[in-house]
TORFI-140992 format. One record per residue (C-alpha): residue in one letter; residue number from 1; x, z, y. Coordinates in pm, 1 decimal. Each point is the difference from the previous one (the first is absolute). Layout:
BEGIN
@aa:A; i:NUM; u:X; w:Z; v:Y
...
// end
This chain:
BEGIN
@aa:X; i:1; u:-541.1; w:-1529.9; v:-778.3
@aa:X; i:2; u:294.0; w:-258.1; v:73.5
@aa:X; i:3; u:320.3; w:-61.5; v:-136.7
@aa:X; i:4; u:147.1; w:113.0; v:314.1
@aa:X; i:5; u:-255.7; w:356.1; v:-27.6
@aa:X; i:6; u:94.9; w:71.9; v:-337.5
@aa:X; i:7; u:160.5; w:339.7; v:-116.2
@aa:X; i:8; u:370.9; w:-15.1; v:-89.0
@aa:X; i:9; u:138.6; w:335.3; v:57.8
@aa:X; i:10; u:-166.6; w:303.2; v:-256.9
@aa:X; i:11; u:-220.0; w:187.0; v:140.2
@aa:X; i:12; u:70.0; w:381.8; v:-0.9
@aa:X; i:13; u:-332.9; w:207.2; v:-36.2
@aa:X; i:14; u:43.8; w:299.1; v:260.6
@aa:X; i:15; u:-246.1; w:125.7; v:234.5
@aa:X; i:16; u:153.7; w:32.1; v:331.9
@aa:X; i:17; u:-180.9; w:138.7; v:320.8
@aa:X; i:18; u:55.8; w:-311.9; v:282.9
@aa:X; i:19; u:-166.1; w:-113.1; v:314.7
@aa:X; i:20; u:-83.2; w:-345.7; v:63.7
@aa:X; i:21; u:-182.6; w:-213.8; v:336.4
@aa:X; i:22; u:-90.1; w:-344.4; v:48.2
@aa:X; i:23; u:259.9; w:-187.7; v:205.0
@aa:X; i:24; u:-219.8; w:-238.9; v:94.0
@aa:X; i:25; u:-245.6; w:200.1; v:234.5
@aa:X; i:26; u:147.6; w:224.0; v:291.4
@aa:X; i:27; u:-298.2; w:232.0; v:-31.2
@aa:X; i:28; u:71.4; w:147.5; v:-387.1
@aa:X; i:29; u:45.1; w:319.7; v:-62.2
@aa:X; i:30; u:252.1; w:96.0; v:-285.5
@aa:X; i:31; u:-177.1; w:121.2; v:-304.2
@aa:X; i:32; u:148.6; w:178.7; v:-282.9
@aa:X; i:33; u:18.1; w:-117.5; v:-380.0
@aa:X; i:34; u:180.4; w:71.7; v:-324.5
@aa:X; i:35; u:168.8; w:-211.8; v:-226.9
@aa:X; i:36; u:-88.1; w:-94.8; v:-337.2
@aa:X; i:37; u:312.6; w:-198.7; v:-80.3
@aa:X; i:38; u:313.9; w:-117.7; v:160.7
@aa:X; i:39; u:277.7; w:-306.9; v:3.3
@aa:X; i:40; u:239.3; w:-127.1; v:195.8
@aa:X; i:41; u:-233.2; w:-240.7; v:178.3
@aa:X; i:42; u:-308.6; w:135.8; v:-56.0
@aa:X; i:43; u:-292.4; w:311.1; v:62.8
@aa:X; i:44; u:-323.2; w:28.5; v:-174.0
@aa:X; i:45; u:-217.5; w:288.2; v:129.3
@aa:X; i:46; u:-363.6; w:79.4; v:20.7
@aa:X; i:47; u:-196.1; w:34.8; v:344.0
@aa:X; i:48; u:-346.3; w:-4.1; v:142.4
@aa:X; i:49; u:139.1; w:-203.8; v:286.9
@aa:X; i:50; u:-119.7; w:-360.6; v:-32.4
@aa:X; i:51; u:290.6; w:-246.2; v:19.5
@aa:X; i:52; u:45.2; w:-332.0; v:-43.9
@aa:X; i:53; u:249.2; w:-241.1; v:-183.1
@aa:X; i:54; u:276.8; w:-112.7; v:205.0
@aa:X; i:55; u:-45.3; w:287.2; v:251.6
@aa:X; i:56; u:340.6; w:142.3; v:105.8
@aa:X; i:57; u:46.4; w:356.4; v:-26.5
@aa:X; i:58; u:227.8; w:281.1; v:75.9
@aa:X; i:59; u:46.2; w:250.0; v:-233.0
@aa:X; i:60; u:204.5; w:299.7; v:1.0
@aa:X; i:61; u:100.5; w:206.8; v:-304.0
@aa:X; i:62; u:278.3; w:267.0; v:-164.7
@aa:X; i:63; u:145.1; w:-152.3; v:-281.2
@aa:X; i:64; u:50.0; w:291.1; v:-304.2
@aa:X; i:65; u:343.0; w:59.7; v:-132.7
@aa:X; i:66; u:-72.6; w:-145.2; v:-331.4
@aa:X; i:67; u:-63.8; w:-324.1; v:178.1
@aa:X; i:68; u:352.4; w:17.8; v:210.6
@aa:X; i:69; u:192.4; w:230.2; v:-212.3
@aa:X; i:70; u:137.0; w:318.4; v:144.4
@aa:X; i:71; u:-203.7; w:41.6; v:323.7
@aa:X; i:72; u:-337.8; w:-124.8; v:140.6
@aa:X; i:73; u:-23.7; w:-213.4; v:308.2
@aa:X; i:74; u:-210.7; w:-142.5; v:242.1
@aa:X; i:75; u:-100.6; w:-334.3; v:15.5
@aa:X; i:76; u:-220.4; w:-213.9; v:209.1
@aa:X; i:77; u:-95.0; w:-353.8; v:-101.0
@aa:X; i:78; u:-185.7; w:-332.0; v:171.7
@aa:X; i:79; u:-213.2; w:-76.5; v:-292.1
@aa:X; i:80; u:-290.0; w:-265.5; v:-38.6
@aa:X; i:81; u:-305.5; w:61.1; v:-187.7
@aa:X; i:82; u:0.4; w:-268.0; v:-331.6
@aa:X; i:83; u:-269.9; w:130.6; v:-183.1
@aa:X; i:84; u:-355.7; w:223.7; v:60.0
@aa:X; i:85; u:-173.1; w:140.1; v:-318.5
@aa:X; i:86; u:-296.9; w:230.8; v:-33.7
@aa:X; i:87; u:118.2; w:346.2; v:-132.7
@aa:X; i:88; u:-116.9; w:35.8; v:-362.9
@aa:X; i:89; u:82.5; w:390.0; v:63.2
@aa:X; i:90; u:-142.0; w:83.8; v:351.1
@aa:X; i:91; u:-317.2; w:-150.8; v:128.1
@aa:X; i:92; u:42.7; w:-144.0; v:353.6
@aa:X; i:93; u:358.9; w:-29.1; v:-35.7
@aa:X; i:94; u:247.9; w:-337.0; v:-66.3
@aa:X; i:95; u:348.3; w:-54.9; v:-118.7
@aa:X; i:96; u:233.0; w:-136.7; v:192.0
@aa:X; i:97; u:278.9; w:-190.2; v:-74.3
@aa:X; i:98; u:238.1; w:-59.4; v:252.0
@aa:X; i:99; u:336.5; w:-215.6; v:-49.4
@aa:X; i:100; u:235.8; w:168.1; v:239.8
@aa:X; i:101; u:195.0; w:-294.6; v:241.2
@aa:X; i:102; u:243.7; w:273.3; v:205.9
@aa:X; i:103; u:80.3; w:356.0; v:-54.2
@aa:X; i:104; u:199.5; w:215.6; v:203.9
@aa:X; i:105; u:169.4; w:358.8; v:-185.0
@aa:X; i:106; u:69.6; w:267.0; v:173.0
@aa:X; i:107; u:384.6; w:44.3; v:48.2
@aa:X; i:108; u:147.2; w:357.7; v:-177.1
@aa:X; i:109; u:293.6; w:104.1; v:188.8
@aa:X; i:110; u:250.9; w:-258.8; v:-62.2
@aa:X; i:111; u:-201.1; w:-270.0; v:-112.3
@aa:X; i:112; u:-192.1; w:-274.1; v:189.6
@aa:X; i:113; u:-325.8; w:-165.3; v:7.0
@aa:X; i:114; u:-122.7; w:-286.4; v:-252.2
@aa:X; i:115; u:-194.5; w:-273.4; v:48.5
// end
């Protein structure tokens, strides 16, 4: 892993259901995931869908209230893949890390967008 790849933010451990697809073939199909820990630029899930570092992904997710204090809220991210691993836990599945390069949040009445 680079300097520039490395982990800065803490990582939250929360399973979150989310939906991901590859950005860089017009053919995917969105596939569904969940979490095994969070940050502010950063995913790591578990899938049986075989990506590859540097692949750039869209994933979609609800963040919990304990994550954005008093309400939950959607979020959808442009994310690139950074690192592959066999699962340890799941045979035929890999964790994916994914450092997250533009998110958009779904605007609660009265507020508007990030990215």
């Amino acid at each position: 892993m680079s300097t520039k790849e490395r982990r800065f933010d803490a990582r939250v451990n929360v399973r979150v259901p989310l939906r991901f697809r590859t950005l860089n073939n017009p053919e995917s199909t969105e596939q569904f995931a969940e979490s095994e820990n969070l940050s502010q630029q950063g995913i790591y899930f578990e899938t049986v869908v075989p990506l590859k570092v540097g692949t750039p992904v869209e994933v979609s997710l609800c963040l919990p209230p304990e994550l954005l204090g008093k309400t939950s809220g959607d979020v959808r991210c442009v994310a690139r893949v950074v690192h592959v691993q066999p699962s340890s836990l799941m045979a035929g599945k890999v964790g994916v890390g994914l450092h997250i390069e533009q998110y958009e949040a779904k605007a609660s009445v009265g507020e508007r967008s990030t990215s």
